[in-house]
N, C-alpha and C positions, 0 to 999 in steps of 0.2 A: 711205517713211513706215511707221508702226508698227501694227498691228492696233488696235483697239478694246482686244482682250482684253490685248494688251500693253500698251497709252499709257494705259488706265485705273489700273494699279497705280502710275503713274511720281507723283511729288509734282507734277509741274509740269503738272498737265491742270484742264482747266475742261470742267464737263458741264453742258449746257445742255439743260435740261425743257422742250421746247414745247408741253406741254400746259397747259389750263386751271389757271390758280391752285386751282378746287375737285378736279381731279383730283391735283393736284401736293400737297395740305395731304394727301390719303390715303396717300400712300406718297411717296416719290421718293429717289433715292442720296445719303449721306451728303454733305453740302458741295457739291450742285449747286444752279445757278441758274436759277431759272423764269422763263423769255421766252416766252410765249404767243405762238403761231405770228400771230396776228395783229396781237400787238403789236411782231412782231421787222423791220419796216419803219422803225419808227421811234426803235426802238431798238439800232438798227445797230452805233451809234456807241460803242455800250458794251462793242462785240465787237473792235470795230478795234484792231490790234497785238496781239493777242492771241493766242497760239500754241496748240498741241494743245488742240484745241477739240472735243469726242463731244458731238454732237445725240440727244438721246433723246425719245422720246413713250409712248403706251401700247402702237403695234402696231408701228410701223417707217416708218407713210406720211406721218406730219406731220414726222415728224420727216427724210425725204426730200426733202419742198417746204421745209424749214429750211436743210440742205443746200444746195439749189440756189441759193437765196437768199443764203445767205452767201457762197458761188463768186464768185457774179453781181457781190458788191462786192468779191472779191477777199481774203476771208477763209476759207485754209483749214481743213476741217473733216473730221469722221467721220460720218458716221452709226451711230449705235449699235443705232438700231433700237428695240428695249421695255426700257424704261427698267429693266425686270426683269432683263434680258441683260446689261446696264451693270452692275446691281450685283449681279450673279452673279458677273462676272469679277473685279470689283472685290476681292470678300471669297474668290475661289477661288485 
């Protein structure tokens, strides 16, 4: 599998913001989608078949327990860590 820093530049990746919709409307990466960590249980199903998948949050730890969580159904992922590091690599 491919780095963060590599699989974010590719057309074919989906980046997932787990943090709060009011943290997410402040900043977040160009064409990612915000699933709040607490809503990502039951919005599982919005992720299933879905390939090169980067979890991003503000520090690296929600975005961790997102991570595990999507494993847990069998949905591989990255963890990107702070959503600032995502779109660093993104635009570098």
């Amino acid at each position: 599998m491919k780095t963060v820093a590599e699989l974010v530049k590719t057309d074919n990746v989906m980046i997932v913001d787990v943090r709060t919709r009011a943290e997410f409307a402040g900043g977040h990466v160009a064409d990612s989608v915000n699933i709040p960590l607490d809503e990502l249980p039951e919005r599982i199903n919005e992720l299933k078949g879905k390939e090169n998948i980067i979890v991003c949050c503000r520090s690296g730890a929600r975005s961790a327990n997102a991570a595990v969580i999507l494993k847990q159904n069998g949905i591989d992922c990255l963890n990107g860590g702070s959503w600032l590091d995502v779109n660093y690599y993104r635009n570098n």
